[in-house]
ZATOR-366517 format. One record per residue: residue in three letters; chain; y, z, x of N, C-alpha, C in turn. Coordinates in pm, 1 decimal, m for minus. Each point is the difference from the previous one (the first is absolute). Layout:
residues N
@res: ALA; chain: A; ny: Y; nz: Z; nx: X; cay: Y; caz: Z; cax: X; cy: Y; cz: Z; cx: X
...
This chain:
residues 144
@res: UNK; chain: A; ny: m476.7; nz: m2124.5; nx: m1437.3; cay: m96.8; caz: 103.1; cax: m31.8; cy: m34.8; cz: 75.5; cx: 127.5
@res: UNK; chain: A; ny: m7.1; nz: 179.8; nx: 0.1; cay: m29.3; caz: 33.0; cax: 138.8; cy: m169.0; cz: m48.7; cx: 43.6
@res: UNK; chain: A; ny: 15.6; nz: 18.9; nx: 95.7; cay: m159.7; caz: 30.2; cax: 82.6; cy: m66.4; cz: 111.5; cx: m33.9
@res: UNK; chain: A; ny: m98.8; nz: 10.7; nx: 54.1; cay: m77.4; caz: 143.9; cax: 46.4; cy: m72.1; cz: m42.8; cx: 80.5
@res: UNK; chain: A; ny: m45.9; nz: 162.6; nx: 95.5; cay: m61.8; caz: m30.7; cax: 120.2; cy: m37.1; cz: 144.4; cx: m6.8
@res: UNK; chain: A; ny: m139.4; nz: 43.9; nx: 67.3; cay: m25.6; caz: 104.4; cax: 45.5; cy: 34.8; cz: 44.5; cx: 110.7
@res: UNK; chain: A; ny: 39.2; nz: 114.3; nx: 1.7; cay: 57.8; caz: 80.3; cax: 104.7; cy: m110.4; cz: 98.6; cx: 85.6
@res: UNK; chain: A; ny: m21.3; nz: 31.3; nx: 89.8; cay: m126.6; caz: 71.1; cax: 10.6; cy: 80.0; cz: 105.2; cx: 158.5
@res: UNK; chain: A; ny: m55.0; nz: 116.7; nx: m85.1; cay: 63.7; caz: 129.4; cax: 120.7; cy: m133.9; cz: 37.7; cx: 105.2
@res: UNK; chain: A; ny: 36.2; nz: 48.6; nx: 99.2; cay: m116.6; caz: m14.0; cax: 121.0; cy: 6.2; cz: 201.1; cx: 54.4
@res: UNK; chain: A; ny: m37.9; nz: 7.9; nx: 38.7; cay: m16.3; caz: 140.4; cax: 101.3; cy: 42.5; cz: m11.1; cx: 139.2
@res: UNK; chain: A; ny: 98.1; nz: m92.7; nx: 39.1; cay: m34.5; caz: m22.1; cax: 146.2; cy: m40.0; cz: m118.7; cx: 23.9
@res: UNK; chain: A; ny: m83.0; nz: m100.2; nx: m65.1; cay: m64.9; caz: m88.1; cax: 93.8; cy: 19.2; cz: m127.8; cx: m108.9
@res: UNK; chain: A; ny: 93.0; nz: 15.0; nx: m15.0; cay: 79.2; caz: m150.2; cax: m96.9; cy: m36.4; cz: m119.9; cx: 105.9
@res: UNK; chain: A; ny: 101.7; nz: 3.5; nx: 84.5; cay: m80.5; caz: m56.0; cax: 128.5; cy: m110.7; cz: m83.7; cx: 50.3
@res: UNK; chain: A; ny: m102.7; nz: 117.2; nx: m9.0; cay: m98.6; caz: m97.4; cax: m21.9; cy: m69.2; cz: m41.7; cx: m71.4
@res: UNK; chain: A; ny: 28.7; nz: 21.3; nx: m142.9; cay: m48.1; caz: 8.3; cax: m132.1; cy: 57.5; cz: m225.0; cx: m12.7
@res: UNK; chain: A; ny: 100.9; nz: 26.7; nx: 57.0; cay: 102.3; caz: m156.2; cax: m54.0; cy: m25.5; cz: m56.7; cx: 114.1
@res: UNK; chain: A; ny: m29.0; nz: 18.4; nx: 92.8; cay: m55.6; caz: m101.4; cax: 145.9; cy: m127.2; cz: m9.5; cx: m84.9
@res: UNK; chain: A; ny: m101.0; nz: 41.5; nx: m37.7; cay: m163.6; caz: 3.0; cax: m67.4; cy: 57.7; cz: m132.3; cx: m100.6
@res: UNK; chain: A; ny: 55.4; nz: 25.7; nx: m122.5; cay: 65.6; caz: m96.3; cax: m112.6; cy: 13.7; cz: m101.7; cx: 50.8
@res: UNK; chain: A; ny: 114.0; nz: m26.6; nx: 108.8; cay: 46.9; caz: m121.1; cax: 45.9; cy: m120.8; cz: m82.3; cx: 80.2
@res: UNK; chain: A; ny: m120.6; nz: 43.8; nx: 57.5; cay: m104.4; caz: m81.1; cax: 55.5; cy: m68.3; cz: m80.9; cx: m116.2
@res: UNK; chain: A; ny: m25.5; nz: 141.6; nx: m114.9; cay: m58.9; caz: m80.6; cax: m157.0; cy: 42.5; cz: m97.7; cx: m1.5
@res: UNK; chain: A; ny: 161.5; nz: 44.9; nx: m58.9; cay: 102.6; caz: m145.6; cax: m150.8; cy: 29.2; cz: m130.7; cx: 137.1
@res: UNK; chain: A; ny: m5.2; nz: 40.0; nx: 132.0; cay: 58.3; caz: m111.8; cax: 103.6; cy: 168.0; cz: 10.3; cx: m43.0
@res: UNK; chain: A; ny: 49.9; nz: 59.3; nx: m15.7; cay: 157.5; caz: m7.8; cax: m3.9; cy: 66.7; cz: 77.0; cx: 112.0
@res: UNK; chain: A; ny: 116.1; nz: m21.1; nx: m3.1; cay: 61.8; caz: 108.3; cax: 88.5; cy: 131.9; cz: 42.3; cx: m44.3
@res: UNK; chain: A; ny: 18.3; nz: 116.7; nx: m7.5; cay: 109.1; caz: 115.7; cax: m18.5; cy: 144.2; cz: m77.3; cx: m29.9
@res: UNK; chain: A; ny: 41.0; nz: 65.9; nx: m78.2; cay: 152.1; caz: m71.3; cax: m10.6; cy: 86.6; cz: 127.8; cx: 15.7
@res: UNK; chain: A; ny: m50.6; nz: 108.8; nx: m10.2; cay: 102.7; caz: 75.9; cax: 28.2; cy: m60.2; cz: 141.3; cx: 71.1
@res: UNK; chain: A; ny: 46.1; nz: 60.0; nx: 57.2; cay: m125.1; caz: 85.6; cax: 99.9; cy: 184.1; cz: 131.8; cx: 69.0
@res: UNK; chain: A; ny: m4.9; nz: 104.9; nx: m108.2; cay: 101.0; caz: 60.8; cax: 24.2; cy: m55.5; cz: 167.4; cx: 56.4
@res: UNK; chain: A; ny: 41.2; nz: 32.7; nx: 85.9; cay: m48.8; caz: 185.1; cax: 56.9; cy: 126.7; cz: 91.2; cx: m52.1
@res: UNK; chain: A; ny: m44.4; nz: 167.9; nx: 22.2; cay: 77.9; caz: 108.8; cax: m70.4; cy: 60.6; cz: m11.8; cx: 112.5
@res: UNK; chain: A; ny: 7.6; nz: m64.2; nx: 98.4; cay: 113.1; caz: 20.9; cax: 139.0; cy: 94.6; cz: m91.0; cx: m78.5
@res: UNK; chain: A; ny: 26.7; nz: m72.3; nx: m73.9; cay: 147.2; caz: m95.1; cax: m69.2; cy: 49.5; cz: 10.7; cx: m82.2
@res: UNK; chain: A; ny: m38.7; nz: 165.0; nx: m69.9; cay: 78.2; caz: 67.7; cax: m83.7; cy: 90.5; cz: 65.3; cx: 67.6
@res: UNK; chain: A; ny: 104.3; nz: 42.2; nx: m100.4; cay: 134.5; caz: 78.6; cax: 87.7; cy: m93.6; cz: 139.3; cx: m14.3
@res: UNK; chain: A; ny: 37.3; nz: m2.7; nx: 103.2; cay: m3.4; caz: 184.5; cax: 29.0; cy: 51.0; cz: 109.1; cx: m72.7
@res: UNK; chain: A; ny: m87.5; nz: 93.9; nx: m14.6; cay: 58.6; caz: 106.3; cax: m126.0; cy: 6.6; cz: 120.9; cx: 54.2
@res: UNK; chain: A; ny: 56.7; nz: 94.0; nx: 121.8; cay: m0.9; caz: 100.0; cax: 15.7; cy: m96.0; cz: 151.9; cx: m65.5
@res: UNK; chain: A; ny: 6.7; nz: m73.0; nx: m146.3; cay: m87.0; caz: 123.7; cax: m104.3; cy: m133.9; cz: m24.4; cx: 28.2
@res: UNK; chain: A; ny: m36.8; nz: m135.8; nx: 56.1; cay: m158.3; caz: m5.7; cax: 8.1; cy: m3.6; cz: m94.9; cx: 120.7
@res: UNK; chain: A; ny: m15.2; nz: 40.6; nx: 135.0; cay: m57.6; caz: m66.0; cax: 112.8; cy: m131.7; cz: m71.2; cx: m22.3
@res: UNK; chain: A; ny: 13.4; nz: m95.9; nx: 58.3; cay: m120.3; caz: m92.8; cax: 7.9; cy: m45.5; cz: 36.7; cx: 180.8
@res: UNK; chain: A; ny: m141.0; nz: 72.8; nx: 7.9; cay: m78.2; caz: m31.2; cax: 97.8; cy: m30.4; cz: m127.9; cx: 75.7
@res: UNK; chain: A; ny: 40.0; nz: m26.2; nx: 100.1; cay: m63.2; caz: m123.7; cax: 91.4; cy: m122.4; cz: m97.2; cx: m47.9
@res: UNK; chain: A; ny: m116.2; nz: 107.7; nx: m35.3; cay: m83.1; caz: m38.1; cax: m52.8; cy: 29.1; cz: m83.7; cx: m176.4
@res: UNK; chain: A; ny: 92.1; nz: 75.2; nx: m66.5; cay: m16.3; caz: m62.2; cax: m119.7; cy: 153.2; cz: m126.2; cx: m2.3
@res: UNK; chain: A; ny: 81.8; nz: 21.3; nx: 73.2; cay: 29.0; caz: m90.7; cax: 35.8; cy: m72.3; cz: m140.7; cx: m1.2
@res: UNK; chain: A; ny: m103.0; nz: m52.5; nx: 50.6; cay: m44.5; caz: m101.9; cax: 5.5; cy: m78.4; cz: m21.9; cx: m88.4
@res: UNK; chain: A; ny: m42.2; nz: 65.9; nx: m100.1; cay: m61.6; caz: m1.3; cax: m86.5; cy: 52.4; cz: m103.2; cx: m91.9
@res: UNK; chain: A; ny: m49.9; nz: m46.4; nx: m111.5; cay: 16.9; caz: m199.0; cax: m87.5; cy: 128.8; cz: 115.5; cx: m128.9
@res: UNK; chain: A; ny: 80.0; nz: m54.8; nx: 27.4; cay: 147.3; caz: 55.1; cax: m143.0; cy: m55.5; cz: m107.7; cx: m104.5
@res: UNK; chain: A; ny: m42.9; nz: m167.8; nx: 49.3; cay: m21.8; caz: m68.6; cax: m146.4; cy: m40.0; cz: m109.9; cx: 94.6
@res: UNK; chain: A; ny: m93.2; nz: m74.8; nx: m33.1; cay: m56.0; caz: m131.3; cax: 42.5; cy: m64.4; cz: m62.9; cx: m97.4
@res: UNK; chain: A; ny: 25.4; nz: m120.7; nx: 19.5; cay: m41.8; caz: m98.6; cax: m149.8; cy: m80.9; cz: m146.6; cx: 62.6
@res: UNK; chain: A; ny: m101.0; nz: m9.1; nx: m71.5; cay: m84.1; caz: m144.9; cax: 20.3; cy: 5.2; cz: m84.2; cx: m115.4
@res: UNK; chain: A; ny: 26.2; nz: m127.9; nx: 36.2; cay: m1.7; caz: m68.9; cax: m143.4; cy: m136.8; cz: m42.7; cx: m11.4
@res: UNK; chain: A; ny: m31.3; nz: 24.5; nx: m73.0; cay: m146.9; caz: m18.2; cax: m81.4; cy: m13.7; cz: m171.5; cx: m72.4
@res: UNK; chain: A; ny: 101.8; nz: m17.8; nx: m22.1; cay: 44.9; caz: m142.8; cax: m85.0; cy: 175.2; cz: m1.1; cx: m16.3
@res: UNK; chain: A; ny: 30.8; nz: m131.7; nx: m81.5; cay: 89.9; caz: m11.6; cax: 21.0; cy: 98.4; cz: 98.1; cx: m102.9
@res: UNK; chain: A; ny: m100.4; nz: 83.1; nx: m128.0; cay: 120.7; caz: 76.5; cax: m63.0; cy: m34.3; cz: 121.4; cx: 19.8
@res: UNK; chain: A; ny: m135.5; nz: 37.2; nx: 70.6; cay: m41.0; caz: 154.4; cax: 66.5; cy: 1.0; cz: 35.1; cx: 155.9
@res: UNK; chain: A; ny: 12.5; nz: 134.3; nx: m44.3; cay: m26.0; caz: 28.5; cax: 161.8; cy: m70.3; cz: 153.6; cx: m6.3
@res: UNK; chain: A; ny: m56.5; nz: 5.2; nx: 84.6; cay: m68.2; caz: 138.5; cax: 39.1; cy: 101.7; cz: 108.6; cx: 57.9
@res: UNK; chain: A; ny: 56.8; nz: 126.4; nx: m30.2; cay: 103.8; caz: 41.7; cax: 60.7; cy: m55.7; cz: 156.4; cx: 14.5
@res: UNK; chain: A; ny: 64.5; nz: 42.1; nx: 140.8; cay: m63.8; caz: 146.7; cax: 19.4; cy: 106.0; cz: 55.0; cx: 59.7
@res: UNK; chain: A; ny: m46.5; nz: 171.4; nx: 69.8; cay: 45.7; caz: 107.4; cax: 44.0; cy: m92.0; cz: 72.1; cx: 67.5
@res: UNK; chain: A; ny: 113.6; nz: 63.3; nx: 83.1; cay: m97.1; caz: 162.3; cax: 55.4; cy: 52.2; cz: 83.7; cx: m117.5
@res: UNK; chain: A; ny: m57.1; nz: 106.7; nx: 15.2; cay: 72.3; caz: 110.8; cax: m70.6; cy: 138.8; cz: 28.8; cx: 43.2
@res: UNK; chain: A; ny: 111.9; nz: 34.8; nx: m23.0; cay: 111.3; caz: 98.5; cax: 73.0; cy: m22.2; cz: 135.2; cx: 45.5
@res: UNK; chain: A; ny: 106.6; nz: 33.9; nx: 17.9; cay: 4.3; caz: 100.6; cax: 99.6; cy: 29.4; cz: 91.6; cx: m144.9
@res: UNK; chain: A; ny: 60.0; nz: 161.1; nx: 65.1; cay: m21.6; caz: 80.0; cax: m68.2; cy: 89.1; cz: 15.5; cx: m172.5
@res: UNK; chain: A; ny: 111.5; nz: m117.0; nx: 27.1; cay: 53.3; caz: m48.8; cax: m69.9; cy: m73.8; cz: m49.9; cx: m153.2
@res: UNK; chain: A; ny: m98.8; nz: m79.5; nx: 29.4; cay: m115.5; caz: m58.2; cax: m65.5; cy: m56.1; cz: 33.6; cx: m95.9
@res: UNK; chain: A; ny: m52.4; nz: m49.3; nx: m59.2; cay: m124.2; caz: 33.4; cax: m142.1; cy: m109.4; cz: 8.1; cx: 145.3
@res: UNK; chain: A; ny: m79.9; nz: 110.4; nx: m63.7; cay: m136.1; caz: 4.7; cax: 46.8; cy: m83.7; cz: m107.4; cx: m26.3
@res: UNK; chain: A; ny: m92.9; nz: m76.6; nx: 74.7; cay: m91.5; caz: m64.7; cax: m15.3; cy: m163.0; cz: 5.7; cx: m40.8
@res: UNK; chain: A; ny: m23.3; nz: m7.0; nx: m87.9; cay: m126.0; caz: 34.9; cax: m47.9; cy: m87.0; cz: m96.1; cx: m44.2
@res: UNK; chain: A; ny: m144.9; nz: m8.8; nx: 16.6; cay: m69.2; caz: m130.5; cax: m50.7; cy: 15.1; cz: 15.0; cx: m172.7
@res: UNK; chain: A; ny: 67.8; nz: m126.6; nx: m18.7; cay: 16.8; caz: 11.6; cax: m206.7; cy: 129.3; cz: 19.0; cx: m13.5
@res: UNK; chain: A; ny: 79.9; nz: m5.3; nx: 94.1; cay: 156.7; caz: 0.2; cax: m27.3; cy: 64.7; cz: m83.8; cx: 135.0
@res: UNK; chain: A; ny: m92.8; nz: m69.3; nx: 76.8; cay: 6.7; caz: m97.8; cax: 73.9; cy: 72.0; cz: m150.9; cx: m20.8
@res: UNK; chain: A; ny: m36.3; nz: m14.2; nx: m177.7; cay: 69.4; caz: m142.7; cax: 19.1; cy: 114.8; cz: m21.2; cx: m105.3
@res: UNK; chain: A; ny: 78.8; nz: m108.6; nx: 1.0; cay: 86.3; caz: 23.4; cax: m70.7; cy: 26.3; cz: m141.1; cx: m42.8
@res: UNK; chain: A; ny: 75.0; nz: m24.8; nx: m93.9; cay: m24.1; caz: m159.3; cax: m65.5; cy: 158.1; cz: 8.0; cx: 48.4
@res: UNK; chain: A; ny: 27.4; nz: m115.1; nx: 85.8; cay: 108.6; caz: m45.2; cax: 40.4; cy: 59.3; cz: m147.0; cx: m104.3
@res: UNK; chain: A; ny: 161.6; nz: 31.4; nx: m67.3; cay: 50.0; caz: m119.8; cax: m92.4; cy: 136.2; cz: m59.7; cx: 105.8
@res: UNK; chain: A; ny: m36.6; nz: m155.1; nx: 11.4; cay: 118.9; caz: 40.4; cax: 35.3; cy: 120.0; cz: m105.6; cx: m104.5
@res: UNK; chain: A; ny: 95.6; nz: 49.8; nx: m25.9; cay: 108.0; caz: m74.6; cax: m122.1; cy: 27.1; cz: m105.9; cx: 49.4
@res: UNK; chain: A; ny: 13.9; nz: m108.3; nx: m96.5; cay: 111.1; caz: m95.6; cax: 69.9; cy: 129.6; cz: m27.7; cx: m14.4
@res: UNK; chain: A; ny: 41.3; nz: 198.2; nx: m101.0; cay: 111.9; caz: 23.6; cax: m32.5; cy: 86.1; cz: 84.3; cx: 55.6
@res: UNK; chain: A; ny: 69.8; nz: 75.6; nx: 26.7; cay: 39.7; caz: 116.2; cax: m14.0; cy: m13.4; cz: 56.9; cx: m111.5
@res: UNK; chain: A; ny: 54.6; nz: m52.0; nx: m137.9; cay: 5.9; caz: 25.3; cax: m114.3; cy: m144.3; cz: 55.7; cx: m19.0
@res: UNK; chain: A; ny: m73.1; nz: m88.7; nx: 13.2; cay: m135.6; caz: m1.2; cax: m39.6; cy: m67.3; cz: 133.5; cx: 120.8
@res: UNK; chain: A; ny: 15.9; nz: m2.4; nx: 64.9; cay: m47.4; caz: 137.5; cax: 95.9; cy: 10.0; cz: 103.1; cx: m65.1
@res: UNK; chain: A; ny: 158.4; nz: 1.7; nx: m0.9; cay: 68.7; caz: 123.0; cax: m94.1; cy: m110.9; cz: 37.1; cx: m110.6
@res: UNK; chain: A; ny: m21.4; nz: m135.8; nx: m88.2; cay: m76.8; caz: 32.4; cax: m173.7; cy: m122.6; cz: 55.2; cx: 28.6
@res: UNK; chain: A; ny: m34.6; nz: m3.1; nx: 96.4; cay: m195.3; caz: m8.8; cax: 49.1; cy: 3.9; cz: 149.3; cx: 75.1
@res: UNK; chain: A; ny: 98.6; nz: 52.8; nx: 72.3; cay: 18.8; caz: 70.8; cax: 95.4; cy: m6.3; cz: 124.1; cx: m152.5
@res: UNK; chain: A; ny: 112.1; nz: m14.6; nx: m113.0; cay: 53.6; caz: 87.8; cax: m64.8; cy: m175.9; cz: m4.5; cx: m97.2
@res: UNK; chain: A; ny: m19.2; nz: m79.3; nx: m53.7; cay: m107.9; caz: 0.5; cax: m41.1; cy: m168.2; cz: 58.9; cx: 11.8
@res: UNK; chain: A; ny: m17.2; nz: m19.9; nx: 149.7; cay: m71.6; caz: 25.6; cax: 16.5; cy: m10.8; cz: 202.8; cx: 81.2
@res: UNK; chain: A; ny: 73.9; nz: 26.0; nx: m35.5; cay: 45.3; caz: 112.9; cax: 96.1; cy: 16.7; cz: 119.9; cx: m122.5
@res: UNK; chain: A; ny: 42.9; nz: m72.2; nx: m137.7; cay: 18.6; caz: 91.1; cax: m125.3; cy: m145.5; cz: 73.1; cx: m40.7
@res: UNK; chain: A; ny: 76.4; nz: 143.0; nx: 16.5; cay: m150.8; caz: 102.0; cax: m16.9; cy: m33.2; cz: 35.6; cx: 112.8
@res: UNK; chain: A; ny: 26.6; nz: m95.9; nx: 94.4; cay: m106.1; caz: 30.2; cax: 130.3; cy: 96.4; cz: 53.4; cx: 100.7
@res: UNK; chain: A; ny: m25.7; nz: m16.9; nx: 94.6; cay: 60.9; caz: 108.9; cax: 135.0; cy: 43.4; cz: m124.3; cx: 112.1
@res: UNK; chain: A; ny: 149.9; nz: m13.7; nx: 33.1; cay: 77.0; caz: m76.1; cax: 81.1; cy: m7.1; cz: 68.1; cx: 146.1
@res: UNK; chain: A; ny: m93.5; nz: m128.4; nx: 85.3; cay: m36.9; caz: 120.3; cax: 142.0; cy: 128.6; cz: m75.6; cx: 53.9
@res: UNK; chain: A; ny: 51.9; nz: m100.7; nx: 20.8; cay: 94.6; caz: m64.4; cax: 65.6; cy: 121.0; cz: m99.6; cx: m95.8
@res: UNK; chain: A; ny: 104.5; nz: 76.4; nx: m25.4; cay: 98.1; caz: m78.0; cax: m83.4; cy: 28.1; cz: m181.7; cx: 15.2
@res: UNK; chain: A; ny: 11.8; nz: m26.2; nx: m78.0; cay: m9.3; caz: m197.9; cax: 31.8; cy: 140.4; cz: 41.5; cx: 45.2
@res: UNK; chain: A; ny: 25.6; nz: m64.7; nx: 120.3; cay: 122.8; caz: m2.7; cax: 44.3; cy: 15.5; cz: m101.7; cx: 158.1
@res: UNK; chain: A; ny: 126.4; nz: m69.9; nx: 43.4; cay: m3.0; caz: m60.8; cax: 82.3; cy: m92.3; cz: 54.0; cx: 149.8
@res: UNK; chain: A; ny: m42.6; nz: m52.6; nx: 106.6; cay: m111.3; caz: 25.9; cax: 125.0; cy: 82.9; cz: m8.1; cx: 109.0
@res: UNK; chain: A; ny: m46.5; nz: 35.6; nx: 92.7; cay: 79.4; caz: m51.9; cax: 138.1; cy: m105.2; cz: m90.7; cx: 25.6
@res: UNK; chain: A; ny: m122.5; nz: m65.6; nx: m40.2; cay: m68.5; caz: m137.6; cax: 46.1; cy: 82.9; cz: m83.6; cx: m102.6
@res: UNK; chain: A; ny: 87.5; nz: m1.2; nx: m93.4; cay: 55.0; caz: m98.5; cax: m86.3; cy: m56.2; cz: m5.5; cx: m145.2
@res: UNK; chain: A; ny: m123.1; nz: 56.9; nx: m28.1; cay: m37.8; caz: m31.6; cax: m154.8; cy: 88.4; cz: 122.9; cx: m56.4
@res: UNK; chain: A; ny: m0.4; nz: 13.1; nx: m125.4; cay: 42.3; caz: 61.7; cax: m122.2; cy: m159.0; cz: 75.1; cx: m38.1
@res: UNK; chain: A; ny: m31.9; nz: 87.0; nx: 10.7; cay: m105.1; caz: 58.6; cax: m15.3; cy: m44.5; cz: 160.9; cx: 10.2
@res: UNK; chain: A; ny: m113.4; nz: 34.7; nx: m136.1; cay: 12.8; caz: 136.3; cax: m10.6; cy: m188.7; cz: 7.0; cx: m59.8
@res: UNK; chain: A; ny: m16.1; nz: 124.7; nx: 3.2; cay: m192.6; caz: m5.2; cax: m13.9; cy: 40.9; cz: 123.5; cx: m133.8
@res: UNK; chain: A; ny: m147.3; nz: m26.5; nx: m68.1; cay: m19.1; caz: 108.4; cax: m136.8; cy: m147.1; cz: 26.2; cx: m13.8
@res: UNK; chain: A; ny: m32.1; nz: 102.8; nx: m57.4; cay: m104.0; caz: 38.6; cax: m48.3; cy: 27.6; cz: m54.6; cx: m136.7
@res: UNK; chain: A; ny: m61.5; nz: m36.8; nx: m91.4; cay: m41.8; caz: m18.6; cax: m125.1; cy: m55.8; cz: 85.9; cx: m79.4
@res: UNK; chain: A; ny: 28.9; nz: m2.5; nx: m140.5; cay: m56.6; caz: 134.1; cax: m72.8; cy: m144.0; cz: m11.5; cx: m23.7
@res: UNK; chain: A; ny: m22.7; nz: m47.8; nx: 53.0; cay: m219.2; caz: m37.1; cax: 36.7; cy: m0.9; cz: 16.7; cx: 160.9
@res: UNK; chain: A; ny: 118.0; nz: 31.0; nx: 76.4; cay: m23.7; caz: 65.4; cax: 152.8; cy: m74.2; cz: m172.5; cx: 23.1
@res: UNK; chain: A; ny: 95.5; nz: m68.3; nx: m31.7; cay: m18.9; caz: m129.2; cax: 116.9; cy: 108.7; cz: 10.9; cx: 68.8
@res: UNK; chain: A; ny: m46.4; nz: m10.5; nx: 133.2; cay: 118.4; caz: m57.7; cax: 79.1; cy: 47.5; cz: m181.5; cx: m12.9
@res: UNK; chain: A; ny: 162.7; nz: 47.0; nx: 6.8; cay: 72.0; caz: m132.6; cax: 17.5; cy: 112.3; cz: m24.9; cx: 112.8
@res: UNK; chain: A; ny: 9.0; nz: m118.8; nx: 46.2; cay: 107.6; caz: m20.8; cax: 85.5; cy: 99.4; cz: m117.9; cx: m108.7
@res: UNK; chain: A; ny: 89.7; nz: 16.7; nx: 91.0; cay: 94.2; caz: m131.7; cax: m96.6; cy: 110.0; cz: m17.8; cx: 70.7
@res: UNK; chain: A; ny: m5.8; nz: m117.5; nx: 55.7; cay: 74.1; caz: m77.3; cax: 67.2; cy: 90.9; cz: m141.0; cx: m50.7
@res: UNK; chain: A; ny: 64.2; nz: 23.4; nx: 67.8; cay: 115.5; caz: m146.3; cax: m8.5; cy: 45.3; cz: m48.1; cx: 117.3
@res: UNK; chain: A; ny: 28.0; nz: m120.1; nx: 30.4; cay: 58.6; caz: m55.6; cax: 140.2; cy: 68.3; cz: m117.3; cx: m40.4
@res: UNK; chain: A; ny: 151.9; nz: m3.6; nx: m3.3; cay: 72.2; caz: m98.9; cax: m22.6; cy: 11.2; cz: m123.3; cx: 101.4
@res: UNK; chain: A; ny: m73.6; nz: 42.8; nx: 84.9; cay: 4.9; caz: m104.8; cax: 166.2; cy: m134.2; cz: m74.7; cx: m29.4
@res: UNK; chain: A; ny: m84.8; nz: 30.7; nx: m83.7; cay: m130.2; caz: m48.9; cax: m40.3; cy: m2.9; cz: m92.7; cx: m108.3
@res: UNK; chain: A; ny: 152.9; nz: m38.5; nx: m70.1; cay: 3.8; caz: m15.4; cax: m122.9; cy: 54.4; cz: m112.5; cx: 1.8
């Protein structure tokens, strides 16, 4: 059965939004990734500054949740706005099952990122929902 986890988008200061979290829950980071370890895209330079900015960092909250965030992107990006900030993160423990959830949940609604293989390794793609929820949907066969 997948997971879920909230996803939560930042302005900039993801950062210290998840250093604040991690003093709360007492955990520490399992994964802590910047827009400097994406490949480079000629069509959209990344500034120095946004460079270092959080691409995805995750706290486990417990053993089947985790707290997971972002900065915004670059110009590439969905705009960030308070009320379109968070996003319910699934993640499959299928491919198959990604696929059904991915196709499912995306019908009617608006596909911001095709489910498709990553250069971090998951199988993963995000949707708006025809109620304008955001979704992510992930798979990781190295997790499995």
């Amino acid at each position: 059965m997948a997971t879920i986890n909230p996803y939560l988008t930042f302005l900039g200061n993801c950062e210290e939004a998840f250093d604040h979290y991690k003093s709360i829950f007492g955990r520490e980071f399992d994964y802590v990734g910047r827009f400097s370890e994406m490949p480079e895209d000629p069509k959209y330079p990344l500034s120095e500054e946004d460079k270092q900015k959080i691409m995805h960092i995750s706290l486990p909250i417990s053993k089947e949740t985790r707290l997971m965030g972002s900065d915004t992107g670059g110009e590439w990006a969905g705009k960030t706005i308070v009320g379109n900030n968070i996003s319910i993160s699934i993640t499959a423990q299928t491919k198959v099952e990604a696929d059904f959830l991915f196709r499912s949940l995306s019908e009617g609604g608006n596909i911001t990122m095709p489910i498709e293989d990553t250069f971090w390794g998951d199988y993963f793609g995000m949707c708006t929902d025809k109620f304008n929820i955001n979704w992510m949907v992930s798979f990781n066969a190295g997790s499995n």
